[in-house]
C-alpha positions in Angstrom: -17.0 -51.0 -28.1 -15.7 -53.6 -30.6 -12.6 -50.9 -31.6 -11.7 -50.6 -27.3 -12.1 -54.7 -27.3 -9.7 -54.5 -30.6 -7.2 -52.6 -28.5 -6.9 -54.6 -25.5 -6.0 -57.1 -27.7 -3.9 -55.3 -29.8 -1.7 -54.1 -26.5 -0.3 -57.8 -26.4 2.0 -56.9 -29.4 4.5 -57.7 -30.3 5.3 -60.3 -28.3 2.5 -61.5 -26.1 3.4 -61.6 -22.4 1.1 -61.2 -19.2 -0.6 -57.7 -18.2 -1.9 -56.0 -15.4 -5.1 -54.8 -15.3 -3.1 -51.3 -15.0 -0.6 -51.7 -17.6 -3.7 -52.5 -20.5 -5.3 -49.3 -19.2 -1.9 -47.2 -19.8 -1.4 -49.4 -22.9 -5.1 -48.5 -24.4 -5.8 -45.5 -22.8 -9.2 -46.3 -21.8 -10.4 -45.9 -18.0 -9.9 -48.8 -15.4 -13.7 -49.1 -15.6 -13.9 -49.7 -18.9 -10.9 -51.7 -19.3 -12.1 -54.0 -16.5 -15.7 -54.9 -17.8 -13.8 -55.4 -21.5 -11.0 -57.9 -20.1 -13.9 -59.4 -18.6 -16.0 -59.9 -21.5 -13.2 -61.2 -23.3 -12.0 -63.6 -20.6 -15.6 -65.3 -20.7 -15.4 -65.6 -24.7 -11.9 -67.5 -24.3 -10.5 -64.4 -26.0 -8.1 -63.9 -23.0 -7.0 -65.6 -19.9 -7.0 -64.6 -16.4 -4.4 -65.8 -14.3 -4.3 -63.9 -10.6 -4.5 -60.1 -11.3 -2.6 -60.5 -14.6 -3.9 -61.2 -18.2 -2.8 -62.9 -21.2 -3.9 -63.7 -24.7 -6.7 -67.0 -24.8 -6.5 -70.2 -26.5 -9.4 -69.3 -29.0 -7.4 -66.3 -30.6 -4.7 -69.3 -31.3 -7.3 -72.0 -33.0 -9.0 -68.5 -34.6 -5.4 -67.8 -36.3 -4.6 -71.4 -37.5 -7.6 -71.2 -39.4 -6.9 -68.1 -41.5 -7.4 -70.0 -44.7 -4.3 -68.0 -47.0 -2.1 -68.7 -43.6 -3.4 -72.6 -43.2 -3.1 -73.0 -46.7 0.2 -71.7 -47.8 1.8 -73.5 -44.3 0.4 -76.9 -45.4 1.4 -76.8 -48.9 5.1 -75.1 -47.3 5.6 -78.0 -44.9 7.2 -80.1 -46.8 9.7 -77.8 -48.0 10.4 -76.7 -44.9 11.1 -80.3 -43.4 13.3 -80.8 -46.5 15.4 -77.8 -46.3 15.5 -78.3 -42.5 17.0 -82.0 -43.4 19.4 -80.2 -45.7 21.0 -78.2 -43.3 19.7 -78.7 -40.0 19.7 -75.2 -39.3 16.4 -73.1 -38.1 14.2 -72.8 -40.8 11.3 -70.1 -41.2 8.0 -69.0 -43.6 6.9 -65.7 -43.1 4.6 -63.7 -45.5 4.4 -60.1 -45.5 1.8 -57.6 -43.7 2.1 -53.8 -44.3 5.7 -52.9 -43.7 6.3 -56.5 -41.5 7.6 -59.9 -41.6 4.9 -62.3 -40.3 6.1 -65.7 -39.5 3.5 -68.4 -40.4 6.0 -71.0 -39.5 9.2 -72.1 -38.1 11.2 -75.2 -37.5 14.1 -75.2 -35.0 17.6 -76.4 -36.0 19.5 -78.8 -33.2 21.6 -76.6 -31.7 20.0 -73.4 -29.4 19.4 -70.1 -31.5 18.2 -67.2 -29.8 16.3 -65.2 -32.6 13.5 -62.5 -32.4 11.3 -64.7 -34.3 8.8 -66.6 -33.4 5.7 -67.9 -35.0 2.6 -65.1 -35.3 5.3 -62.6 -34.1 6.4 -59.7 -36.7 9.8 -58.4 -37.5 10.5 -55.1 -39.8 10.6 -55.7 -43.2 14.1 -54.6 -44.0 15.7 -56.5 -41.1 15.3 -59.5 -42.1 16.1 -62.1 -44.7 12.9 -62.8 -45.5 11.5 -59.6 -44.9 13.9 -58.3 -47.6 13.2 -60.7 -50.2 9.3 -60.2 -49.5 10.2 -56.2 -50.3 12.4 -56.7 -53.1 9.4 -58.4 -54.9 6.5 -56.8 -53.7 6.3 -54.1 -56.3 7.9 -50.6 -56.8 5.3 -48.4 -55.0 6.3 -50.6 -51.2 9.7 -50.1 -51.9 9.5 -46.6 -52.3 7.4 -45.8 -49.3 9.1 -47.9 -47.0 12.1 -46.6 -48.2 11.3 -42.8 -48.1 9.9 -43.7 -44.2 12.5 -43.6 -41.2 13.9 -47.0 -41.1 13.8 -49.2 -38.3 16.8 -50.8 -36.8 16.6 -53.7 -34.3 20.9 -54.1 -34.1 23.5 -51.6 -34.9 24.0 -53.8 -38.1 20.9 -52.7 -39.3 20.7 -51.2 -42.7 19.5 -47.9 -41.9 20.3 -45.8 -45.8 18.0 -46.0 -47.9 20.6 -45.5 -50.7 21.8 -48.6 -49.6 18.9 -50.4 -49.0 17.7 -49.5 -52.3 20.9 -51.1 -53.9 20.2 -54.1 -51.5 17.2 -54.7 -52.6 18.0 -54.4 -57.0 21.0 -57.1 -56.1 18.0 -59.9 -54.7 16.2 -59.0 -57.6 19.0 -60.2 -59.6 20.0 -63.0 -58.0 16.6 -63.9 -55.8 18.5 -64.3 -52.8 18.3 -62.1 -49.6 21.2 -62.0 -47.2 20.9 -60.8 -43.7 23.9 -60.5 -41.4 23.0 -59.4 -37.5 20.7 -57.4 -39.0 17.8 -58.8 -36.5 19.5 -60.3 -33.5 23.3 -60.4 -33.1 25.3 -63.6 -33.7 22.8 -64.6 -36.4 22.6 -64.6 -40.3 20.3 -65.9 -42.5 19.7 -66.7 -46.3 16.0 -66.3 -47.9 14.5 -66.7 -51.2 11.1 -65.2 -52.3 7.7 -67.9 -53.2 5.9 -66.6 -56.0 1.9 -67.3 -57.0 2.0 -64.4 -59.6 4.3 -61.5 -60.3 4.7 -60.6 -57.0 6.3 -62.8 -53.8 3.7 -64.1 -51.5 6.1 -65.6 -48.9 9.8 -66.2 -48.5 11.7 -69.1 -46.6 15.5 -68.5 -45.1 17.6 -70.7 -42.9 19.1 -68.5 -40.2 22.5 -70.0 -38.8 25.3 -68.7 -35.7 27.6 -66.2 -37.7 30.2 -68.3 -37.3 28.7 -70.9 -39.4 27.1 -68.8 -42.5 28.3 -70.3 -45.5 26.1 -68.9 -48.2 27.3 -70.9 -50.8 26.6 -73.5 -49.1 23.3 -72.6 -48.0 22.0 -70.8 -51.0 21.2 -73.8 -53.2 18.7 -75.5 -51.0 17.0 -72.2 -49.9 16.9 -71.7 -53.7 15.2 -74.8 -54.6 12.6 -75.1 -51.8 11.8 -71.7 -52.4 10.9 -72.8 -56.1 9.7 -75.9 -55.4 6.9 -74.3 -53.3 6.4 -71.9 -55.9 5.7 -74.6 -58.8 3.3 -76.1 -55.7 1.5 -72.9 -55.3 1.2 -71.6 -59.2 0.2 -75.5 -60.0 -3.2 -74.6 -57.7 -1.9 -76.3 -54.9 -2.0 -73.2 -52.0 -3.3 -70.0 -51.5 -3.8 -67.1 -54.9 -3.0 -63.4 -54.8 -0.4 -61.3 -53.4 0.8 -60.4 -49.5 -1.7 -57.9 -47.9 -0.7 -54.0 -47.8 
C-alpha cells in the first residue's frame, strides 16, 4: 500500500499541477477504488489537497522537503553566494544538485527582468540540457558519463545536444576549463553559464546565471559564476555544508 501511496504522489511529476480523480487512476494504473480511499488517506495526512473534484500536492510534502538536511544545508551555506552573484549580474540565478541522470534545483533567485525558463525550484531538468546539469556530469565521475552517454539522449529544444560524440567532447572542454555553457539547450531564448561546487573529488552542486540570448556575454559572466562557485566550495570543504557526493 505504501508503493500505490508512493505513486499517486509520484504522478505529480514533473511539474505539479492539479488532477482528477480520473487522470491519477490513468496516471498510476490502480482502480478508481483504490485510488479514491489512497487520495483520501493522504488528503487527511496533509500529504495532498482537495480542491472540488481535483487534487494537488499538500503543504506538508513542502515543509517535509525543506528539511532534507544535505538540501537545507548546502542551500544555507549557498545563499550567500547566490545573493552575491545575483548582485553581480542581476540575472536569474540557480543551485541545483544532481539526482540519477537529473538536474534538481534546490534554489533559485529571479533576475529583474521576466525569464521564462523550465526551471523552477524542486522541479528536475535532464542532465545534459542544462548548464548546470552539465557541469554536475562533467564531474561526477567516469562510470555516469558513460551510461548517460551510451543511453538515448533527451532533448527538451531542437538545440539540444543530442551526439554523444559531441557531448562527450562537451563535457572534456568543462573539465578543462570548469565552466558549462548552455545555449537554448533547455528553453529557447535562454543561455546560461555554470560552474561545478566541490566537497571532495567529485561536484556536489553547480550554480549558473541564465540570461535572454541576446544578452549572453560569457566573458562577462564567467568570472563571477567562477568565483561563487569556489567560494562555496572553500565554504563546504572548510565544514561549513553538507559531505559526500550527489546521489546516483
Amino acid at each position: 500500500m505504501l508503493d500505490k501511496a508512493a505513486a499517486v504522489l509520484d504522478c505529480f511529476r514533473p511539474d505539479g499541477g492539479t488532477f482528477r480523480l480520473t487522470d491519477i487512476t490513468a496516471r498510476t494504473g490502480l482502480t478508481k477504488t483504490t485510488a479514491f480511499r489512497l487520495c483520501a488517506d493522504l488528503v487527511r495526512l496533509g500529504l495532498l489537497e482537495r480542491t472540488g473534484e481535483a487534487y494537488r500536492l499538500g503543504g506538508k510534502l513542502f515543509e517535509l522537503g525543506s528539511l532534507v538536511p544535505r538540501r537545507l544545508d548546502l542551500r544555507e551555506a549557498a545563499l550567500p553566494f547566490l545573493q552575491d552573484l545575483f548582485e553581480a549580474t542581476h540575472e536569474t540565478v540557480h543551485l541545483g544538485i544532481r539526482e540519477g541522470h537529473d538536474v534538481v534545483y534546490v534554489e533559485r533567485i529571479h533576475g529583474h527582468q521576466t525569464l521564462t525558463l523550465p526551471s523552477r525550484i524542486g522541479g528536475r531538468l535532464p542532465l545534459t540540457c542544462t548548464g548546470v546539469g552539465k557541469a554536475l556530469l562533467a564531474f561526477s565521475g567516469s562510470e555516469l558519463a558513460d551510461e548517460v552517454l551510451t543511453g538515448p539522449l533527451p532533448h527538451l529544444t531542437p538545440h539540444s545536444v543530442t551526439d554523444p560524440a559531441r557531448l562527450r567532447t562537451v563535457l572534456e572542454q568543462i573539465q578543462v576549463s570548469g565552466l558549462a555553457y548552455e545555449e537554448q539547450e533547455a528553453a529557447l531564448g535562454v543561455s546560461c553559464i555554470a560552474s561545478p561546487v566541490f566537497d571532495g573529488p567529485t561536484a556536489v552542486a553547480a550554480l549558473s546565471v541564465a540570461v535572454p540570448l541576446g544578452r549572453f556575454h560569457p566573458a562577462q559572466l564567467a568570472p563571477a559564476v567562477r568565483t561563487a562557485a569556489l567560494g562555496l566550495s572553500r565554504v563546504l570543504r572548510s565544514g561549513g555544508g553538507p559531505a559526500g557526493g550527489a546521489s546516483s
